[in-house]
PDB file of N, CA, C and O in Angstrom:
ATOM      1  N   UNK A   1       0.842  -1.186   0.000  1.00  0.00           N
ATOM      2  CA  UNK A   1       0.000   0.000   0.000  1.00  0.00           C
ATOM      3  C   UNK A   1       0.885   1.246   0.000  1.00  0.00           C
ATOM      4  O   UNK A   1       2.039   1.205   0.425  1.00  0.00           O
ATOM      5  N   UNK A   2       0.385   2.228  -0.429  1.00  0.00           N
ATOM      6  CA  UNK A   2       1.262   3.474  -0.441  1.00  0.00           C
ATOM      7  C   UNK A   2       1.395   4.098   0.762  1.00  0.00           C
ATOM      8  O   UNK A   2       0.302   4.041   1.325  1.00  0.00           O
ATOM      9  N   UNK A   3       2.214   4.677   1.446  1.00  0.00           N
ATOM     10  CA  UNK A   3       2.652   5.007   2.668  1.00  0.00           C
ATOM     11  C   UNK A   3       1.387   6.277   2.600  1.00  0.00           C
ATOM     12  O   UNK A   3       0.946   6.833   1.595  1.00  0.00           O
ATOM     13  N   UNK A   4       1.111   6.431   3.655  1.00  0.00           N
ATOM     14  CA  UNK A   4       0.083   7.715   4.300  1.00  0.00           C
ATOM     15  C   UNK A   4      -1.395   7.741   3.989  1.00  0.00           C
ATOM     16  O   UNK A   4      -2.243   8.583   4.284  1.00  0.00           O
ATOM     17  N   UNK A   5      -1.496   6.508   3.261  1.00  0.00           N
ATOM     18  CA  UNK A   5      -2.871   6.537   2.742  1.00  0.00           C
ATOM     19  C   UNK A   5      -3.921   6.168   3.813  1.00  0.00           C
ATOM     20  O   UNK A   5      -3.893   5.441   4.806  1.00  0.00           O
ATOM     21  N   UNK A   6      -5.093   7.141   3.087  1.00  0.00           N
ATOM     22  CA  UNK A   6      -6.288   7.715   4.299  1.00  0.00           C
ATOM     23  C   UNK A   6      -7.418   6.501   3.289  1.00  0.00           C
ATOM     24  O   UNK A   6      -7.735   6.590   2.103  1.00  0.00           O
ATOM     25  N   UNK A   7      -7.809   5.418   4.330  1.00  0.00           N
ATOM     26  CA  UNK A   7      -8.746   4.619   4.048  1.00  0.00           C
ATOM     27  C   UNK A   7     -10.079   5.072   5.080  1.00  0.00           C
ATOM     28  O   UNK A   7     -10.137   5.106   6.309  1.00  0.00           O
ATOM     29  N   UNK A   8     -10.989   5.361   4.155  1.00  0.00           N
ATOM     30  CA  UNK A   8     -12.268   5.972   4.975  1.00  0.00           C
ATOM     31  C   UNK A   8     -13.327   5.122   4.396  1.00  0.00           C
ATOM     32  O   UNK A   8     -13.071   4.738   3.255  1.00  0.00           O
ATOM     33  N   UNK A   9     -14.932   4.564   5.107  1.00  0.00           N
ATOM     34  CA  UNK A   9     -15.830   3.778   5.432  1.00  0.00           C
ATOM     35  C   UNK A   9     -15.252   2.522   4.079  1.00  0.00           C
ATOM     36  O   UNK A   9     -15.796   2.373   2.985  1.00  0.00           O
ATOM     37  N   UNK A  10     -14.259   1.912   4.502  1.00  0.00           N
ATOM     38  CA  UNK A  10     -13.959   0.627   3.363  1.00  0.00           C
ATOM     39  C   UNK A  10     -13.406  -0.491   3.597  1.00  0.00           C
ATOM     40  O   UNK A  10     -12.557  -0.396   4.483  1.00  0.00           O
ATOM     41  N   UNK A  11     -13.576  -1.905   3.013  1.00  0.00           N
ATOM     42  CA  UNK A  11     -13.477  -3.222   3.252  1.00  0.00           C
ATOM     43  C   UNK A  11     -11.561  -3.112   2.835  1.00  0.00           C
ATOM     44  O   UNK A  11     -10.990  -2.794   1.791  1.00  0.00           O
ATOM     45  N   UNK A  12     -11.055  -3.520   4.132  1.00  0.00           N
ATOM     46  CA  UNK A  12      -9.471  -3.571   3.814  1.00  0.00           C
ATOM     47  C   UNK A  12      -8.819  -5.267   3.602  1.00  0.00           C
ATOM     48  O   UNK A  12      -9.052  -5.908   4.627  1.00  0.00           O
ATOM     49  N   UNK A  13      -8.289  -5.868   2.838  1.00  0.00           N
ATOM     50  CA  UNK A  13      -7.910  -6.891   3.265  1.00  0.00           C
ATOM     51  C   UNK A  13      -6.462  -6.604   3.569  1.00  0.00           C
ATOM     52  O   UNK A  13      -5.651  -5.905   2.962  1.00  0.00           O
ATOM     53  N   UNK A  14      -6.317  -7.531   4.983  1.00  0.00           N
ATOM     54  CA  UNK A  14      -5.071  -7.057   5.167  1.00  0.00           C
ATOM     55  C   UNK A  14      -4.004  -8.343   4.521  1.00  0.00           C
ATOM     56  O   UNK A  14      -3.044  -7.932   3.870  1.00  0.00           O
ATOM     57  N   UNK A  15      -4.092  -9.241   4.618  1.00  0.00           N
ATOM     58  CA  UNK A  15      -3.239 -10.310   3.986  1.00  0.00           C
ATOM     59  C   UNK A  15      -1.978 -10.005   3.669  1.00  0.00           C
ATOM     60  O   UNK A  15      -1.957  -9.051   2.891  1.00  0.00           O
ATOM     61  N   UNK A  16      -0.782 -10.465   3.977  1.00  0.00           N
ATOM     62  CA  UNK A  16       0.524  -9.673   2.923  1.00  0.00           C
ATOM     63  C   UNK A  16       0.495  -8.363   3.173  1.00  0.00           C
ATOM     64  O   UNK A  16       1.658  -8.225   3.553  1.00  0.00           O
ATOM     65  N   UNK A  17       0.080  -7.432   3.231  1.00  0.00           N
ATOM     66  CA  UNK A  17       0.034  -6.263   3.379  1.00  0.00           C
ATOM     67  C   UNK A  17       0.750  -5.304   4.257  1.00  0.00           C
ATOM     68  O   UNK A  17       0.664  -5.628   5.441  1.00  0.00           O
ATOM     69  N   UNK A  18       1.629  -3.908   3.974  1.00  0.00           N
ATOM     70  CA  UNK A  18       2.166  -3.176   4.982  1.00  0.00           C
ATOM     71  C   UNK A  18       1.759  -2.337   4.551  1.00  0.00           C
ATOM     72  O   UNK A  18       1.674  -2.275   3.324  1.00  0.00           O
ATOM     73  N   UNK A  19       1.322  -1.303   5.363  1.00  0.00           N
ATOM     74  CA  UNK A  19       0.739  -0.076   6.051  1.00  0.00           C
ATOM     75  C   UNK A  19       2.168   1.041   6.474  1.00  0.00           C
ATOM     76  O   UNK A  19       3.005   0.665   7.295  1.00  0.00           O
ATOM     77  N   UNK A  20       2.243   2.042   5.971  1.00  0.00           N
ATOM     78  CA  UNK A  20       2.894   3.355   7.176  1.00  0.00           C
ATOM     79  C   UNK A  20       2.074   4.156   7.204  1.00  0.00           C
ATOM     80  O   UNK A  20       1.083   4.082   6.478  1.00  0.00           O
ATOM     81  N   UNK A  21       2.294   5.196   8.110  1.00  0.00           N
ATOM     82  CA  UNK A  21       1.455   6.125   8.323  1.00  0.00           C
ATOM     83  C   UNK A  21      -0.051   6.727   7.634  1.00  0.00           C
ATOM     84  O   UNK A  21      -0.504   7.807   7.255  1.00  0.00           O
ATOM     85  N   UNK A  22      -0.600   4.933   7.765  1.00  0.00           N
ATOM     86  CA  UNK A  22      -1.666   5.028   6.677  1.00  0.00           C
ATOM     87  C   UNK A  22      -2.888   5.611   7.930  1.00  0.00           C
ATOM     88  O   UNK A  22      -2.540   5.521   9.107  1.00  0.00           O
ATOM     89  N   UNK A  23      -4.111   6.118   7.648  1.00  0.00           N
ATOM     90  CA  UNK A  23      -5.053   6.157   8.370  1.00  0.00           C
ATOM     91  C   UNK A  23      -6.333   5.433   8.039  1.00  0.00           C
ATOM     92  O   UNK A  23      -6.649   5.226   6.868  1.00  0.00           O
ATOM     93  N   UNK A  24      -7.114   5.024   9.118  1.00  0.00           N
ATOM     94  CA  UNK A  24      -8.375   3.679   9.167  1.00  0.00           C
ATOM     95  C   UNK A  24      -9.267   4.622   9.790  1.00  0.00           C
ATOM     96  O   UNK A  24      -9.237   5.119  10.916  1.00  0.00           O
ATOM     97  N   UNK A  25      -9.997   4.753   8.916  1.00  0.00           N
ATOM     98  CA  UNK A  25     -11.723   5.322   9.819  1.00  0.00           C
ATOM     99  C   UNK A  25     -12.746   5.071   9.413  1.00  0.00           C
ATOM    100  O   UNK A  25     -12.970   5.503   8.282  1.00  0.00           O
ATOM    101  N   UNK A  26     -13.756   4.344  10.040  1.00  0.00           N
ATOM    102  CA  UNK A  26     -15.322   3.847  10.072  1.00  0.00           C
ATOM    103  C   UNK A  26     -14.944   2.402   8.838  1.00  0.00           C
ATOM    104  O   UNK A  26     -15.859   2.235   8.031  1.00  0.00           O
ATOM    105  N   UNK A  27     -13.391   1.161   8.632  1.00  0.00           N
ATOM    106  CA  UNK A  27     -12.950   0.497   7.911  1.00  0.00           C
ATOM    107  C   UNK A  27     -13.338  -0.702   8.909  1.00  0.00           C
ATOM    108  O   UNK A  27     -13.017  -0.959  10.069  1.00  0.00           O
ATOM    109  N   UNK A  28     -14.121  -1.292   8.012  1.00  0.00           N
ATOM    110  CA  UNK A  28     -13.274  -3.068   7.944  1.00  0.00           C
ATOM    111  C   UNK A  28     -12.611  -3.655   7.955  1.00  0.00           C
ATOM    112  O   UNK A  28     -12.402  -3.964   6.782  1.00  0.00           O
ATOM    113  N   UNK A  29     -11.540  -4.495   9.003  1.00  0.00           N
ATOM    114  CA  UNK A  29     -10.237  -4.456   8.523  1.00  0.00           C
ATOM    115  C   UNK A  29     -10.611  -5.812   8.636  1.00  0.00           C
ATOM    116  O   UNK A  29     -11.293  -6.226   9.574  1.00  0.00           O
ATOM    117  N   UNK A  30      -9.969  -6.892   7.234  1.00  0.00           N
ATOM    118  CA  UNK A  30     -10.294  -8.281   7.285  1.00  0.00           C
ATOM    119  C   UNK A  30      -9.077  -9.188   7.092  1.00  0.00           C
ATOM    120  O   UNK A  30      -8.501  -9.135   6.005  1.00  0.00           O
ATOM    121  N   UNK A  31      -8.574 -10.123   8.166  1.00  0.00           N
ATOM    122  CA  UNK A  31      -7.404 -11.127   8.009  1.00  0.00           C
ATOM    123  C   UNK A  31      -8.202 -12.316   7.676  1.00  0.00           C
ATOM    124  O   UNK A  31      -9.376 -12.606   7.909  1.00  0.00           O
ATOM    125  N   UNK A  32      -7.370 -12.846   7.147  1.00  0.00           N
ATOM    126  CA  UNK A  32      -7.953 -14.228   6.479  1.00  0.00           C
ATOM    127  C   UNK A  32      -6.970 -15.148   6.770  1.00  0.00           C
ATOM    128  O   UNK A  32      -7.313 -16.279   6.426  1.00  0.00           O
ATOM    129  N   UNK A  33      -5.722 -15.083   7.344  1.00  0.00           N
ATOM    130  CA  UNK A  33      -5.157 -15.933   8.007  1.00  0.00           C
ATOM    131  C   UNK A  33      -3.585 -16.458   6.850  1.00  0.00           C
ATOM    132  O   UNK A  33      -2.785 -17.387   6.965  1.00  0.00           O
ATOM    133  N   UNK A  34      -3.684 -15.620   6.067  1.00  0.00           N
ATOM    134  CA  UNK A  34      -2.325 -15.597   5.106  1.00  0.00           C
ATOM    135  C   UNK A  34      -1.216 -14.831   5.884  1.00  0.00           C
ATOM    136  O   UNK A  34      -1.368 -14.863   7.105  1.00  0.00           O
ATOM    137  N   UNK A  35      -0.225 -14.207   5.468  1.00  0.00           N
ATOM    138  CA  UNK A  35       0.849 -14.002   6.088  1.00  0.00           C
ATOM    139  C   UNK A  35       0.611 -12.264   6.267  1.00  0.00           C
ATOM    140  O   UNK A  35       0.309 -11.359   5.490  1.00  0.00           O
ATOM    141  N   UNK A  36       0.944 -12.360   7.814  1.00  0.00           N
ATOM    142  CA  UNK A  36       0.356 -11.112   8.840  1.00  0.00           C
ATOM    143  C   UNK A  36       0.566  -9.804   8.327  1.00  0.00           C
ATOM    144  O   UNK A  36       1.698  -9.713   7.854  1.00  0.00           O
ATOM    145  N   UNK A  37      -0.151  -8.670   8.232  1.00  0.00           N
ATOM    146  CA  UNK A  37       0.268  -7.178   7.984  1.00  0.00           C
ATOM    147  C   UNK A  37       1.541  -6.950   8.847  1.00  0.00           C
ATOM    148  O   UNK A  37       2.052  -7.432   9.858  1.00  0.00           O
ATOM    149  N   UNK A  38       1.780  -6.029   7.991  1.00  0.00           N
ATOM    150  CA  UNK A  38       2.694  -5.306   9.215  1.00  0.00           C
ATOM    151  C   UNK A  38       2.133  -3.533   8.909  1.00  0.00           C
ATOM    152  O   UNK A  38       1.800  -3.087   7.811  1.00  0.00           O
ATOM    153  N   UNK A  39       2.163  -2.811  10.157  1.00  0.00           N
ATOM    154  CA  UNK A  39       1.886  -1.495  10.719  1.00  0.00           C
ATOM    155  C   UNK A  39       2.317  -0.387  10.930  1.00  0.00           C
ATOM    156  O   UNK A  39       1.803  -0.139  12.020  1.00  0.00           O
ATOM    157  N   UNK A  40       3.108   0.769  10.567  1.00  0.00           N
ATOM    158  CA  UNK A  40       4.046   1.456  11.110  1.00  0.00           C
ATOM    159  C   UNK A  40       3.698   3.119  11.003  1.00  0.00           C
ATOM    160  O   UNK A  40       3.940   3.845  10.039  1.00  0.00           O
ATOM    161  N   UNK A  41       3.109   3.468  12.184  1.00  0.00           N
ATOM    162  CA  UNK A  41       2.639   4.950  12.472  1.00  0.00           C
ATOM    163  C   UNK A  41       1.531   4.898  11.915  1.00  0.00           C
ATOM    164  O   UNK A  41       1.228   5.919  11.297  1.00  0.00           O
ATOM    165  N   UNK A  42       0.921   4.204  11.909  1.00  0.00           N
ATOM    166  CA  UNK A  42      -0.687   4.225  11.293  1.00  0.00           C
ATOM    167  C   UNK A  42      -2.118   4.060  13.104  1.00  0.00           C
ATOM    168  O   UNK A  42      -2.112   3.386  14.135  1.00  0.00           O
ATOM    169  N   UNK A  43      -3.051   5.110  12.501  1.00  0.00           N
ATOM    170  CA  UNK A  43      -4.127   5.398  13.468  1.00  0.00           C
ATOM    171  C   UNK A  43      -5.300   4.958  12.634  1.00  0.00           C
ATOM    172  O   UNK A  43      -5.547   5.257  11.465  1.00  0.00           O
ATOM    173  N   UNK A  44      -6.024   4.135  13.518  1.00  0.00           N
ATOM    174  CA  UNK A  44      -7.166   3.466  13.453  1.00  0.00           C
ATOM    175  C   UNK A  44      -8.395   4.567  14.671  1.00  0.00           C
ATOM    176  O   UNK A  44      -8.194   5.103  15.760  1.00  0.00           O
ATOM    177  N   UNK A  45      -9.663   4.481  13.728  1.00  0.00           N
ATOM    178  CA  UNK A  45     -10.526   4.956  14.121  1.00  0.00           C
ATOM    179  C   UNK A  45     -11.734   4.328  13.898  1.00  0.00           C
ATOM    180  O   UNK A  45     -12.125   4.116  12.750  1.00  0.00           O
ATOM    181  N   UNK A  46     -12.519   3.932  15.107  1.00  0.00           N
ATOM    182  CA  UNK A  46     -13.900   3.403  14.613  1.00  0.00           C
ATOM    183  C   UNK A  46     -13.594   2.305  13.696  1.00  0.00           C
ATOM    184  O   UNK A  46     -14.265   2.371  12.666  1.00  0.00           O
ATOM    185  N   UNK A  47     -12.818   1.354  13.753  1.00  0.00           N
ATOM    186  CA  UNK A  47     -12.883   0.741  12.776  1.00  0.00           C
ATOM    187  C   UNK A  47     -13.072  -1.660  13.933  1.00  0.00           C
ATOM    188  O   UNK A  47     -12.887  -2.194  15.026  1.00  0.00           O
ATOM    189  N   UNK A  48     -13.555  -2.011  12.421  1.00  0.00           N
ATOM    190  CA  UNK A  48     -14.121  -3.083  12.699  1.00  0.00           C
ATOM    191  C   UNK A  48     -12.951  -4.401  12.571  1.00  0.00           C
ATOM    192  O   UNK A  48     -12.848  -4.670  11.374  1.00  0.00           O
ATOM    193  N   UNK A  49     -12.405  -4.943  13.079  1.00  0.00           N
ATOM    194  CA  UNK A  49     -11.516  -5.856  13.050  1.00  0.00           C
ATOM    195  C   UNK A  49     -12.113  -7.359  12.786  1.00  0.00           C
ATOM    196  O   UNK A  49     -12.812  -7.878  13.657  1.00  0.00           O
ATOM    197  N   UNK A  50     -11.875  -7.918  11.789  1.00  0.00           N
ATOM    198  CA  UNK A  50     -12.529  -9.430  11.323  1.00  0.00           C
ATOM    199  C   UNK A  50     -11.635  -9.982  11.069  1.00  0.00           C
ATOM    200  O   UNK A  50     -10.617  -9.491  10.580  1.00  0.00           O
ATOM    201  N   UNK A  51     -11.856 -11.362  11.400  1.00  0.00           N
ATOM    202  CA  UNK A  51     -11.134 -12.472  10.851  1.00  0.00           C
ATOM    203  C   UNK A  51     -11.971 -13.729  10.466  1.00  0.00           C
ATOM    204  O   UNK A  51     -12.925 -14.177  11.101  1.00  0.00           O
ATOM    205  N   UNK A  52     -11.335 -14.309   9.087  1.00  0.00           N
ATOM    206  CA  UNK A  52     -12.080 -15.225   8.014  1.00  0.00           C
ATOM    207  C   UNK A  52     -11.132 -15.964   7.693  1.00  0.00           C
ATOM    208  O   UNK A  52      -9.932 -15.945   7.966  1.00  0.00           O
ATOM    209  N   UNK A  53     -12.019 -16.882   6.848  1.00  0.00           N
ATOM    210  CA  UNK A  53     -11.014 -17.979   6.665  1.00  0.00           C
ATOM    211  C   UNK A  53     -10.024 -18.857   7.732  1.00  0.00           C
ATOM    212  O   UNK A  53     -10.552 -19.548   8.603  1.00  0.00           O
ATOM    213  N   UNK A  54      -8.926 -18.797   7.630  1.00  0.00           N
ATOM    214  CA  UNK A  54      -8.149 -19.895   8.568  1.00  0.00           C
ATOM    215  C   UNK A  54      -7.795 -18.769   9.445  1.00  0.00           C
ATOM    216  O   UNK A  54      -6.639 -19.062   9.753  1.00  0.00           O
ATOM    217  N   UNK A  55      -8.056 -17.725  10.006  1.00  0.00           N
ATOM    218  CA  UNK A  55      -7.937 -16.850  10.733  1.00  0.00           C
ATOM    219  C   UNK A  55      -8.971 -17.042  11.722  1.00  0.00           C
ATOM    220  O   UNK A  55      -8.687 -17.167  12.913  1.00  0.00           O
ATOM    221  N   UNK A  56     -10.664 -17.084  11.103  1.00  0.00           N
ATOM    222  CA  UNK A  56     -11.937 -17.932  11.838  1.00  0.00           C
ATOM    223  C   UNK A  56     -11.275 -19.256  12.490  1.00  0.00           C
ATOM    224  O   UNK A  56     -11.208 -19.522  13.689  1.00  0.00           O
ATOM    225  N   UNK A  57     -10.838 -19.961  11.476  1.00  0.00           N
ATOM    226  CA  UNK A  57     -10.845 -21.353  12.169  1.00  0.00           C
ATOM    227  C   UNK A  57     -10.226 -21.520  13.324  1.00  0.00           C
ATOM    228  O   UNK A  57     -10.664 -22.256  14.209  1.00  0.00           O
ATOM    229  N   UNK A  58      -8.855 -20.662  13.435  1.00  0.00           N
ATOM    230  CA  UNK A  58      -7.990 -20.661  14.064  1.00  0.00           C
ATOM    231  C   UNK A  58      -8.743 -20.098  15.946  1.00  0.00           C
ATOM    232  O   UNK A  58      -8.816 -20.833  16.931  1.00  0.00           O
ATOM    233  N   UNK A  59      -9.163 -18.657  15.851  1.00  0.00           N
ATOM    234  CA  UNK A  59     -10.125 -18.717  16.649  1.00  0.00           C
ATOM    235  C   UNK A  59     -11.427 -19.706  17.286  1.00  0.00           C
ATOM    236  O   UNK A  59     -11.671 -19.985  18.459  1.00  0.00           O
ATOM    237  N   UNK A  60     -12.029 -20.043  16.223  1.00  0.00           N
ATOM    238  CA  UNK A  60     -12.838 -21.203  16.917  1.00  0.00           C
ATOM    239  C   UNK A  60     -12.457 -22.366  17.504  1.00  0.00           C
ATOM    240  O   UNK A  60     -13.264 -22.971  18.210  1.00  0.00           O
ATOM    241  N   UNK A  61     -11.072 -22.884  17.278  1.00  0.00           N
ATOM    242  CA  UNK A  61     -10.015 -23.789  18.009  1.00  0.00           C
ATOM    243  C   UNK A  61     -10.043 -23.828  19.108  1.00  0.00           C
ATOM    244  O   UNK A  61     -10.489 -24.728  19.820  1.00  0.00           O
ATOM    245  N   UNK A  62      -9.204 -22.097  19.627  1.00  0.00           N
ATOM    246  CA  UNK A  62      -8.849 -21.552  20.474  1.00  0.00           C
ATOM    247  C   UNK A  62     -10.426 -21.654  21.705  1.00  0.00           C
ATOM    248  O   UNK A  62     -10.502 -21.959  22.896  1.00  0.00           O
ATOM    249  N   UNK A  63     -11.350 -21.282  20.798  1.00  0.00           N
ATOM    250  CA  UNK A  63     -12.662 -21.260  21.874  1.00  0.00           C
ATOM    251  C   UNK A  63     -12.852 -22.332  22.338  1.00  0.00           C
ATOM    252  O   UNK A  63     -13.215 -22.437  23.510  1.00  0.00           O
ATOM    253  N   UNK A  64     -12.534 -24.098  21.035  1.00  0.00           N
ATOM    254  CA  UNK A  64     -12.877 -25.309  21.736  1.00  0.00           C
ATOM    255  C   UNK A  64     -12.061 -25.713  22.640  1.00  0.00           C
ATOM    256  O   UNK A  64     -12.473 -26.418  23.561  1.00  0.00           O
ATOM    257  N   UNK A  65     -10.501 -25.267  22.527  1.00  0.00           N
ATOM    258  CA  UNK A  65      -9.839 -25.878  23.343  1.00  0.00           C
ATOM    259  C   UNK A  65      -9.900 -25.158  24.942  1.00  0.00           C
ATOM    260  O   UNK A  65      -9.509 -25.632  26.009  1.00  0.00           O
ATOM    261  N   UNK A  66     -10.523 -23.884  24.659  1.00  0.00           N
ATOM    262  CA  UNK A  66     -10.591 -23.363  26.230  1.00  0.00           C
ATOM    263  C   UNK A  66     -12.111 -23.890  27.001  1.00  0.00           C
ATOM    264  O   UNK A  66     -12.292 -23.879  28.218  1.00  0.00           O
ATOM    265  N   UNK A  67     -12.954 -24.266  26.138  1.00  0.00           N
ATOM    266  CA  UNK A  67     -14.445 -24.788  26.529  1.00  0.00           C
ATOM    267  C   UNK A  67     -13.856 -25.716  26.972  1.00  0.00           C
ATOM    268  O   UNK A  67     -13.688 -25.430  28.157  1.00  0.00           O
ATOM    269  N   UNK A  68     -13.176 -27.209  26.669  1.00  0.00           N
ATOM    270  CA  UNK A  68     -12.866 -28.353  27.399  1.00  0.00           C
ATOM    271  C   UNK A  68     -11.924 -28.260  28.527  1.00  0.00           C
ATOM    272  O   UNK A  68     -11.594 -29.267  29.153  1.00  0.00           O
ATOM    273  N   UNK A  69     -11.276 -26.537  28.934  1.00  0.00           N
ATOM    274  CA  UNK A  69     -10.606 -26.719  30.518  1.00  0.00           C
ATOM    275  C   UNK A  69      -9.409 -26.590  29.630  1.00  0.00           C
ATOM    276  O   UNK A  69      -8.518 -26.496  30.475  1.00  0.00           O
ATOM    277  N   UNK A  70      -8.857 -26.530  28.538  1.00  0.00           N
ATOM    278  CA  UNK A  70      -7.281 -26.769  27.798  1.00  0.00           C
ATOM    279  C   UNK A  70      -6.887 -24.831  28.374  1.00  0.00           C
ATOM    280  O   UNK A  70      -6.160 -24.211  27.598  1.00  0.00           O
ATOM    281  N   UNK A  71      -7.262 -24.268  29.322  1.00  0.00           N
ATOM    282  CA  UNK A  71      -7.314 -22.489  29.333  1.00  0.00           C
ATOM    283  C   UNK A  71      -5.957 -22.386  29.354  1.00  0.00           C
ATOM    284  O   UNK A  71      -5.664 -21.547  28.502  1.00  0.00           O
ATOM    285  N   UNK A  72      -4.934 -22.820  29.907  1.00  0.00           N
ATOM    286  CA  UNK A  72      -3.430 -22.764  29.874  1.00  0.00           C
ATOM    287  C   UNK A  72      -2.654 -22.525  28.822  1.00  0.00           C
ATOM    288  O   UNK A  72      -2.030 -21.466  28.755  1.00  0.00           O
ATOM    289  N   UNK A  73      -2.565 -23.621  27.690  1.00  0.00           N
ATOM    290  CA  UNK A  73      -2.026 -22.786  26.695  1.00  0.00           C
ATOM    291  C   UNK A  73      -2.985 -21.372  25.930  1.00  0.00           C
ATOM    292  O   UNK A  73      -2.427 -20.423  25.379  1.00  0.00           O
ATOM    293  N   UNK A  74      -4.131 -21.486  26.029  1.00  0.00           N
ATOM    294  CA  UNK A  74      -4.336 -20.532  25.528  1.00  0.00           C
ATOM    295  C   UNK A  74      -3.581 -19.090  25.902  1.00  0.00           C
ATOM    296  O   UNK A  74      -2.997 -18.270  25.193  1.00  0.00           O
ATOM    297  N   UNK A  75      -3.912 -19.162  27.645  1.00  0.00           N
ATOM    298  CA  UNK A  75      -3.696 -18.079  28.401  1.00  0.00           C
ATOM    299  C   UNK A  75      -2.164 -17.822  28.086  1.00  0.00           C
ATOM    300  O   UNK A  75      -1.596 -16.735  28.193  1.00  0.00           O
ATOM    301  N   UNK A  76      -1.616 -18.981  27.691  1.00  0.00           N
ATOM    302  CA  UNK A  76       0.082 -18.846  27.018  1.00  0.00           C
ATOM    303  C   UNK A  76       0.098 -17.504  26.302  1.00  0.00           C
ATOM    304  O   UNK A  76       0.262 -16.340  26.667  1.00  0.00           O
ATOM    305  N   UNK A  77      -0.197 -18.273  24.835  1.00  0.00           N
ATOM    306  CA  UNK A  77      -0.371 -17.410  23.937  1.00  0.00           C
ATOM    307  C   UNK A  77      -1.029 -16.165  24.410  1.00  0.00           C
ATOM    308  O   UNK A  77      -0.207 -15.295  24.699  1.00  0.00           O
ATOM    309  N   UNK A  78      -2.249 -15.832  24.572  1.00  0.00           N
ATOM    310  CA  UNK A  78      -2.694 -13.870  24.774  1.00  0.00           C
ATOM    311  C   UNK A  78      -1.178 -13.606  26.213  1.00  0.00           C
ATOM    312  O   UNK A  78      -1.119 -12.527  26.803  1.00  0.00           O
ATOM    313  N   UNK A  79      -0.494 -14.365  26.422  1.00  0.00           N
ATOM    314  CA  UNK A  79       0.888 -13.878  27.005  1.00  0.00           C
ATOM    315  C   UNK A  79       1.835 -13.305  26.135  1.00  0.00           C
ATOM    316  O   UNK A  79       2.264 -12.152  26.179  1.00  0.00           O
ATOM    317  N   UNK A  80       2.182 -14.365  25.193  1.00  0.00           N
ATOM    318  CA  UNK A  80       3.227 -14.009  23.928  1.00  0.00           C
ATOM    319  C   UNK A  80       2.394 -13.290  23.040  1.00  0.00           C
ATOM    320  O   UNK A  80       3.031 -13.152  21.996  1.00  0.00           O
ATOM    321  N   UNK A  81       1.252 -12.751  22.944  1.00  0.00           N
ATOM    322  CA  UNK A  81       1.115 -11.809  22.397  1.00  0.00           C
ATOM    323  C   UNK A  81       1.263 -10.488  22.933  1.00  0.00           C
ATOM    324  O   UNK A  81       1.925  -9.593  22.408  1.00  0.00           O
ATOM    325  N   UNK A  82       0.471 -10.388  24.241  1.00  0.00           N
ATOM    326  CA  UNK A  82       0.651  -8.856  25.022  1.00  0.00           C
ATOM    327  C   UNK A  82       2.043  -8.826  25.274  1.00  0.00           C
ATOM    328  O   UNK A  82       2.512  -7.691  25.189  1.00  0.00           O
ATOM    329  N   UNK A  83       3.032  -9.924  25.621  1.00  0.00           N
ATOM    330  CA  UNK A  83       4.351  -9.586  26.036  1.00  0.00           C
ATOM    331  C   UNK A  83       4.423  -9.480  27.608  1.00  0.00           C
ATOM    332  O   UNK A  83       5.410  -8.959  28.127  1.00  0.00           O
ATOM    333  N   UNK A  84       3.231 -10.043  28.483  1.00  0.00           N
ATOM    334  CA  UNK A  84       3.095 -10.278  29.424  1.00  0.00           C
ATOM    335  C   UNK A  84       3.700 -10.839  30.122  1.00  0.00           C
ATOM    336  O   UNK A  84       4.002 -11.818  29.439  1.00  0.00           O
ATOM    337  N   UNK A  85       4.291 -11.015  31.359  1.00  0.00           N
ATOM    338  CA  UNK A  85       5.236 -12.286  31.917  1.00  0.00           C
ATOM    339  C   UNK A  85       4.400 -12.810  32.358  1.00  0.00           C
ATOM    340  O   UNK A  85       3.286 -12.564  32.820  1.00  0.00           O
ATOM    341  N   UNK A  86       5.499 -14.202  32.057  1.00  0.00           N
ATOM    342  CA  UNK A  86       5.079 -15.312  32.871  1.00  0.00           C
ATOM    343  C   UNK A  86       4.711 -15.341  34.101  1.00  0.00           C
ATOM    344  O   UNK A  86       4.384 -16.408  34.622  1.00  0.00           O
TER     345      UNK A  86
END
């Protein structure tokens, strides 16, 4: 994407995709579970965060394996993501 670009009320796929100092307002932003955006000085506003495809699946996993008591690794991972300690 072109650096600074102003995305206003629109369906984004992010897939592959890098962002700089782009701006997000009243956007869709949709992962589908291909290889992750990357972000840099960019502001989000009002905007809707989705995930589809093996991005869904991947979440609904996460929900079965914490419904059967598996909450540990999950609680792992939202660790290695926030950067939380152990």
């Amino acid at each position: 994407m072109p650096d600074g670009a102003i995305f206003n009320h629109e369906t984004v796929q992010l897939d592959g995709e890098s962002f700089a100092a782009c701006e997000f307002r009243d956007c869709r932003l949709v992962y589908a579970g291909g290889e992750p955006p990357s972000f840099a000085d960019c502001r989000f506003e009002n905007c809707e965060w989705r995930q589809e495809g093996a991005a869904a699946h991947t979440l609904a996993y996460l929900k079965a394996i914490w419904s059967v008591g598996a909450k540990a690794p999950v609680q792992a991972l939202i660790k290695e993501v926030t950067g939380a300690q152990r």
